[in-house]
C-alpha positions as CSV (number, residue, x, y, z in Angstrom):
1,X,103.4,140.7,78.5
2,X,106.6,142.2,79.0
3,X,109.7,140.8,76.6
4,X,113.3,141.5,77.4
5,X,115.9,141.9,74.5
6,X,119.3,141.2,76.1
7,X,122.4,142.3,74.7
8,X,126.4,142.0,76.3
9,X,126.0,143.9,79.0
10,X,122.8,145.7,78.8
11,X,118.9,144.1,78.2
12,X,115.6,146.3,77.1
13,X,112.4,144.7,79.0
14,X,109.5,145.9,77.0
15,X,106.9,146.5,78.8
16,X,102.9,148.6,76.9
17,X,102.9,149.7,73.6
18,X,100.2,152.5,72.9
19,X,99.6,154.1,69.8
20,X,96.8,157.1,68.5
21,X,94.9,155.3,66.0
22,X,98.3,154.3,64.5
23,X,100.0,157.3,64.8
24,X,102.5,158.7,67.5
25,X,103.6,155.1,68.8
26,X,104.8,155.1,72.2
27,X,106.6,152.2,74.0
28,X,107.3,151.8,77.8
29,X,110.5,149.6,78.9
30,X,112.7,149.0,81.5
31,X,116.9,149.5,80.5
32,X,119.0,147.1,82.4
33,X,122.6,148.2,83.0
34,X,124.2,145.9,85.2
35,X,122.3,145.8,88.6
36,X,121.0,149.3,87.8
37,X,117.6,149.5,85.7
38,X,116.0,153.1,84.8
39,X,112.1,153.1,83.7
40,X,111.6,154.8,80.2
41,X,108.9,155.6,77.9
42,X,109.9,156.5,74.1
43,X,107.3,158.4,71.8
44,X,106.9,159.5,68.6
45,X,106.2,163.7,68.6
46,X,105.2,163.5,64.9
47,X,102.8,162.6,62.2
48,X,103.7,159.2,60.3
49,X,103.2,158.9,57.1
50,X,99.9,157.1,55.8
51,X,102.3,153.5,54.7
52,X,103.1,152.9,58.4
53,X,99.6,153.9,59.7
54,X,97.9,151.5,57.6
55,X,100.2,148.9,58.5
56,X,98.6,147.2,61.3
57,X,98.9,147.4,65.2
58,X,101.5,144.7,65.1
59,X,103.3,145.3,62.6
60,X,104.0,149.1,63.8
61,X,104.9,147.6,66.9
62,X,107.5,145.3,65.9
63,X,109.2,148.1,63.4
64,X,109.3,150.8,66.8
65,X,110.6,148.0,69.1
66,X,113.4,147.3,66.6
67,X,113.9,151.1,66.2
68,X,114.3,150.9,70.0
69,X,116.4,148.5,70.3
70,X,118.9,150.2,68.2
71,X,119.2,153.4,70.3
72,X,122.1,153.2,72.5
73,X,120.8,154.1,76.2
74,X,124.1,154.1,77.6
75,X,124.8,158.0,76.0
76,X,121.4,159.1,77.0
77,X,121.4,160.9,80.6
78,X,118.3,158.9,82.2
79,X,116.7,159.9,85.4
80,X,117.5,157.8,88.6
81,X,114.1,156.4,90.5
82,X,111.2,157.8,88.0
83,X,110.5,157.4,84.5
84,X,112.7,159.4,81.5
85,X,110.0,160.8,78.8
86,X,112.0,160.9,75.4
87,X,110.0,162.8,72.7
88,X,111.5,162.0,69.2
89,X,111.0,164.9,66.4
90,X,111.8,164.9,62.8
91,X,114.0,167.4,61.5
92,X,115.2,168.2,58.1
93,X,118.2,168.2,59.7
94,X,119.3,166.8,63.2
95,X,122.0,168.5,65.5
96,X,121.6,166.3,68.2
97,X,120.0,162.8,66.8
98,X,119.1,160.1,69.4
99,X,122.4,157.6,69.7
100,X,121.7,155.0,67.1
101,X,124.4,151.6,67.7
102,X,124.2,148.7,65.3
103,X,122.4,145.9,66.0
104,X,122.2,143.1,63.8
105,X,119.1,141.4,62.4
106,X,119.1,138.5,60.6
107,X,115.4,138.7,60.2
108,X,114.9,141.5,58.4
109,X,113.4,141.2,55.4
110,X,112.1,145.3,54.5
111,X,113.3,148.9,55.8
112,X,112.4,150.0,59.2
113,X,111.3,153.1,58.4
114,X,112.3,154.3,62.2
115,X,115.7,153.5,61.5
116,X,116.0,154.9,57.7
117,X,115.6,158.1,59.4
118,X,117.1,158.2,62.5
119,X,119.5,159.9,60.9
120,X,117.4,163.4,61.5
121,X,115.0,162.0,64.8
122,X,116.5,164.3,67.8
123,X,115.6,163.6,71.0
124,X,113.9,165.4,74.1
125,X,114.9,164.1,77.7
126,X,112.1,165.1,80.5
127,X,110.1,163.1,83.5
128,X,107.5,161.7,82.2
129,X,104.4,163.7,83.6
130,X,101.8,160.3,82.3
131,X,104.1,158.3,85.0
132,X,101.8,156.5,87.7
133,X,102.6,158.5,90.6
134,X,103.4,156.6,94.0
135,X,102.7,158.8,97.0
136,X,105.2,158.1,99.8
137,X,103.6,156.5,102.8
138,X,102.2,159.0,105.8
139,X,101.6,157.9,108.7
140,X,98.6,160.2,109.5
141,X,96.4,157.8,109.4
142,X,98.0,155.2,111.9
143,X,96.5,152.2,110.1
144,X,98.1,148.6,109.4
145,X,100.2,148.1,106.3
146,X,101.2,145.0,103.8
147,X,103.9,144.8,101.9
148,X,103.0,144.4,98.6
149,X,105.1,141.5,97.4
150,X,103.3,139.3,100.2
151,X,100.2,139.6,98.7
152,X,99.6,136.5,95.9
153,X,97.4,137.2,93.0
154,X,94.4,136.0,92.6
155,X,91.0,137.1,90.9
156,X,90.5,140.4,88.8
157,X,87.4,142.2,89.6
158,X,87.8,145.5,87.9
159,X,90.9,147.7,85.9
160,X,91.6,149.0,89.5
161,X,90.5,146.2,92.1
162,X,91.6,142.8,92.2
163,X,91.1,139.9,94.9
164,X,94.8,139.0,96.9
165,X,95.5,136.4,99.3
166,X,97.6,137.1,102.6
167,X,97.8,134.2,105.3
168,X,95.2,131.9,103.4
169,X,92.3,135.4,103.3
170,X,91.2,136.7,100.9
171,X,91.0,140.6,100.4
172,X,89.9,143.6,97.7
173,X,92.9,145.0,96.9
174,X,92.8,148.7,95.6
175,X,95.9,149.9,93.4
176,X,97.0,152.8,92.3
177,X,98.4,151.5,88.7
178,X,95.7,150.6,86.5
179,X,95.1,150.3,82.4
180,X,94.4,154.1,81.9
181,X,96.2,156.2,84.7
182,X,95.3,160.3,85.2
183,X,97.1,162.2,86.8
184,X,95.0,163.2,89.6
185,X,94.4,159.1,90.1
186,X,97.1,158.5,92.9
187,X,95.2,161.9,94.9
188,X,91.8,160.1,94.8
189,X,93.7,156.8,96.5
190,X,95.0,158.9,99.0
191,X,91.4,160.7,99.7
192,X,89.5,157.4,99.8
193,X,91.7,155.9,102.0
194,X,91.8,159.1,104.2
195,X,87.5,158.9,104.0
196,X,87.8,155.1,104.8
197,X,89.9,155.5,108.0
198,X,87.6,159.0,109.1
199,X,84.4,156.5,108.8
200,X,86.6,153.1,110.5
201,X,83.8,151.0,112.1
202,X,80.8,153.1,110.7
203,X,77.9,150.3,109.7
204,X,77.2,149.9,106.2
205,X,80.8,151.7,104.9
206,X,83.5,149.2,103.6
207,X,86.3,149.1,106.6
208,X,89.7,149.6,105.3
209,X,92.1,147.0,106.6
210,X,95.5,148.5,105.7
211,X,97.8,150.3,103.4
212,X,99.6,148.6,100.9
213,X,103.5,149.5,100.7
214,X,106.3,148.5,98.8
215,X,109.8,150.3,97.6
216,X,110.0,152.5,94.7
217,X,108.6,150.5,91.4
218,X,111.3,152.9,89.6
219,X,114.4,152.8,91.9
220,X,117.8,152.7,90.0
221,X,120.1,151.0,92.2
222,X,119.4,148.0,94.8
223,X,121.4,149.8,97.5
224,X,119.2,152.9,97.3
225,X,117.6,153.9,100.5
226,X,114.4,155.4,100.3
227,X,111.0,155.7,102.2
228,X,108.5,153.0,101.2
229,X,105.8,154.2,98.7
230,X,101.6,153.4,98.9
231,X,101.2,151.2,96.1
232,X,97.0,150.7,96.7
233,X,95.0,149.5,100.4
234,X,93.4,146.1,101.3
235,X,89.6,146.2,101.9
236,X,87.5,143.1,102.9
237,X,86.0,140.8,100.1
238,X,82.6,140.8,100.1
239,X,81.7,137.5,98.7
240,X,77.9,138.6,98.3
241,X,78.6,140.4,94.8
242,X,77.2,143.8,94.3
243,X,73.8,145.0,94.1
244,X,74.1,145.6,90.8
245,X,74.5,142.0,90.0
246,X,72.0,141.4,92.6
247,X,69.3,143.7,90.2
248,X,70.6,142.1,87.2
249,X,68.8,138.9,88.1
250,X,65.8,137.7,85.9
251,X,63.5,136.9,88.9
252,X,62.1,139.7,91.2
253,X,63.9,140.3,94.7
254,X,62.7,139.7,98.3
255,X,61.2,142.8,99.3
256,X,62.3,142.8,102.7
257,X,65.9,142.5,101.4
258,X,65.4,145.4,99.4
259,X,64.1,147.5,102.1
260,X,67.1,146.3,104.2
261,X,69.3,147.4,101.4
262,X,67.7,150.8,100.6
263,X,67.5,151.4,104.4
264,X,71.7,150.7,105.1
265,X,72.6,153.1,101.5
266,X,70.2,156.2,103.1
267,X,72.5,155.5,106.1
268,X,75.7,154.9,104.9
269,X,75.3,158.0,102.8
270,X,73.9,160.3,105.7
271,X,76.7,159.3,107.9
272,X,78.9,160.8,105.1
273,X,76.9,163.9,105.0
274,X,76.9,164.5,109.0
275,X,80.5,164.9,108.5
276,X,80.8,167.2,105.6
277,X,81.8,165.0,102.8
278,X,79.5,163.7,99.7
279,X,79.7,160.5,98.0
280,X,79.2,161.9,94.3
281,X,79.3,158.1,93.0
282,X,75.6,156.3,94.1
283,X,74.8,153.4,92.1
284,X,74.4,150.0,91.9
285,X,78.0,149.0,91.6
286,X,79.0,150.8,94.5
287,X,77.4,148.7,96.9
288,X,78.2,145.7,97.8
289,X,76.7,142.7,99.8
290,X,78.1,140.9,102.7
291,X,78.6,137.8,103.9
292,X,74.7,138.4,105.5
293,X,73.0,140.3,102.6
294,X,74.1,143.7,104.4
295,X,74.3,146.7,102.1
296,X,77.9,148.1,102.2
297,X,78.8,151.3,100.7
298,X,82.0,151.7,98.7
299,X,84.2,154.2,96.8
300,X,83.5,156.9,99.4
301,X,86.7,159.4,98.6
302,X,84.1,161.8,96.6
303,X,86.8,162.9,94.1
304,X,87.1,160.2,92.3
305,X,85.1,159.0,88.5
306,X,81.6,159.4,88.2
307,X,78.6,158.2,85.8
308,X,77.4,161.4,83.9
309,X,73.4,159.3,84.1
310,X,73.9,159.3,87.9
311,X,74.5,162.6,88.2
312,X,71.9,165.2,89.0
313,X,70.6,167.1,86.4
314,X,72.0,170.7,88.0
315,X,75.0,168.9,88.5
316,X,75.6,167.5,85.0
317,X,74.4,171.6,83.9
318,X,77.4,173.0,86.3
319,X,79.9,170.7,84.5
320,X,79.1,171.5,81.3
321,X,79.0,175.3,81.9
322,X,81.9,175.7,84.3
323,X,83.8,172.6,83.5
324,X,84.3,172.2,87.1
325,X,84.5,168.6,88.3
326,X,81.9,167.5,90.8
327,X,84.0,167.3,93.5
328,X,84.7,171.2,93.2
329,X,81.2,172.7,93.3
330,X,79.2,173.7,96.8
331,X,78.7,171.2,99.3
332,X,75.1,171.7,99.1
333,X,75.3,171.0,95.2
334,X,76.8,167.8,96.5
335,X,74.7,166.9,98.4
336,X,72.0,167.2,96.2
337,X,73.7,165.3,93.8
338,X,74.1,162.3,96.4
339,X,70.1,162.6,97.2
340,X,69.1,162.6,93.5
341,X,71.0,159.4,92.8
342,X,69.8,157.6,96.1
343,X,66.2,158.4,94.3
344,X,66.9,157.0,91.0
345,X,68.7,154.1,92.9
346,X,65.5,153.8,95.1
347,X,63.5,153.4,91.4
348,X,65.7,150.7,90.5
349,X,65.0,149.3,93.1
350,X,61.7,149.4,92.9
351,X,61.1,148.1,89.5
352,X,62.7,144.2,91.3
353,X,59.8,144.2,94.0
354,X,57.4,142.1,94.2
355,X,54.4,143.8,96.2
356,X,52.8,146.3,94.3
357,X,52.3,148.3,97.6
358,X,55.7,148.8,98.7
359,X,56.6,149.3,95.1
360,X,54.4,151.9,94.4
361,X,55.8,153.7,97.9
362,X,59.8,153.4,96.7
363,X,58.9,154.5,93.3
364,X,57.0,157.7,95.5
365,X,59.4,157.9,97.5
366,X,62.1,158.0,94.3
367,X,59.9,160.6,92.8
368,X,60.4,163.0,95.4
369,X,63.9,162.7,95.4
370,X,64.4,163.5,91.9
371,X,62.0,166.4,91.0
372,X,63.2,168.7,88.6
373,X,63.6,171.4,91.2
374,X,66.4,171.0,94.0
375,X,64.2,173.3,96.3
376,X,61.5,170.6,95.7
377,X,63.4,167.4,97.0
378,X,62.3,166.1,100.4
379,X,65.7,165.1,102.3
380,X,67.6,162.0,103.1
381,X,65.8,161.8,106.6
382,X,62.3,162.2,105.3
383,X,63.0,159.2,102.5
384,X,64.2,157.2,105.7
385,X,61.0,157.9,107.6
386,X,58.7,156.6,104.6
387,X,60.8,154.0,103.9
């Protein structure tokens, strides 16, 4: 929850707190100066000593965010529309120590140890390079866009997608910003959503609906012109769950859904293939259920995470020995990769059927997916025809 500390003219808005175990705090906050605001992140670029990394999360919190509120913003040359990274260093002696102003505080009953040294903390002014990165909109894809401040809140689903409400529906809504941002996160958005429009009105892949947009999250000043930014995209809410809830049940599934199901994934996922991209994501939670107990296939950008258990076994070999990310190997590894989980997704599968004669034919089937040897698999279409 973000808390502002207001002051004459000027306010802090805190905004996360992170630390490493304790040590090398860092705080995130917004510095208000008038109708200008400039996003900053402050962190500690040394080793605290063992009394303030035994002192508890909150207490450690509370000492930095005083610290902070001491520093005096106003002498510090802050970057306009991004976020200012300032890395604090101990010295034996500073030359250039971060601004310290006097603030007074009533409350304090013991030394801040931030502040007993400030003294000899200098200071480091860069962009942050952990900032969440908002990719300008393009219009390559010619598809609808929502501003983002229209949308209402309404139900999280995951540390990336939450349900929103525009005009009384209810959508998925993909974003950007989540709990533990990487720096190639914003490039996966902008792959997926560049898959989802390529496959636009394929069966069985989630339709995108539109772009979300909205200004700069880190603009200065108000009057500041500037070209909207993607902020996440709108899918349809499926309200059917996904199938890995659907597996999760106690009591064994209709086999004819499951059929249905395994039939739309091997489709979904070869209508990706036919057009040169892989999937490199096939599990459970990855497909979801419609309104009419359709198998939809989601997350289709192929760069994004992955489950080290759902990958193939030559796959998981590659990336330890060439610390390459899946998305970077052959196409045919790919591939391979997307067939080997569709098998072990098939055994899954399996194991929630009720006729011991189809069963036994998935779990075949699922076996002859997955064998040891790539050159031994059968292929996509030769699953389809057995199924």
């Amino acid at each position: 929850m973000s808390q502002t500390i207001v002051s004459p003219f000027r306010e802090l808005e805190f905004k996360s707190f992170h630390d490493w175990n304790g040590d090398r705090p860092s705080q995130t906050l917004i510095f208000h100066d008038d109708s200008s605001l400039w996003w900053t992140k402050v962190e500690i670029a040394w080793s605290l000593p063992a009394s303030i990394l035994e002192s508890g999360y909150l207490k450690r919190c509370s000492m930095f965010q005083e610290f902070i509120r001491s520093i005096d913003f106003g002498q510090l040359d802050l970057m306009d529309d991004t976020v200012t990274h300032i890395s604090l260093t101990l010295a034996e002696q500073s030359h250039k120590p971060i601004p310290i102003r006097v603030v007074p505080n009533d409350h304090q009953t013991e030394t801040n140890f931030f502040l007993s040294v400030a003294d000899r903390i200098t200071f480091q002014i860069e962009e942050d390079p952990g900032r969440v990165i908002y990719p300008i909109l393009d219009h390559t894809h010619n598809l609808p866009t929502f501003e983002a401040s229209h949308l209402e809140d309404d139900e999280f689903i995951a540390p990336t997608v939450s349900t929103v409400r525009f005009e009384q529906k209810r959508f998925a809504y993909k974003k950007i910003d989540r709990p533990i941002y990487a720096p190639g996160d914003s490039e996966h958005i902008l792959n997926e959503i560049g898959a989802l429009a390529q496959f636009h009105g394929q069966p069985n892949i989630a339709p995108i609906l539109g772009v979300v947009i909205s200004d700069n999250p880190y603009k200065t000043r108000p009057s500041t012109i500037s070209s909207p930014v993607v902020t996440g995209f709108l899918l349809e809410y499926y309200p059917g769950g996904s199938l890995e809830q659907a597996l999760s049940e106690t009591e064994d599934q209709d086999d004819s859904l499951l059929r249905r199901w395994a039939l739309q994934t091997e489709r979904a996922l070869e209508t990706l293939h036919i057009q040169r991209r892989t999937h490199l994501d096939i599990k459970p939670s990855n497909i979801v259920l419609d309104a009419n107990k359709n198998a939809i296939l989601i997350d289709i950008s192929g760069t994004g995470g992955y489950e080290w258990e759902w990958l193939s076994p030559e796959m998981q070999k590659t990336i330890q020995t060439a610390a390459a990310p899946p998305a970077s190997t052959l196409f045919e590894t790919r591939v391979a990769t997307d067939c080997w989980a569709y098998g072990k997704l098939l055994s899954t599968m399996a194991r929630k059927m009720s006729t011991s004669g189809f069963r036994e034919r998935l779990q075949s089937i699922s076996d002859d997916l997955t064998k040891t040897d790539p050159k031994a698999r059968i292929s996509l279409s030769d699953a389809l025809k057995r199924i």
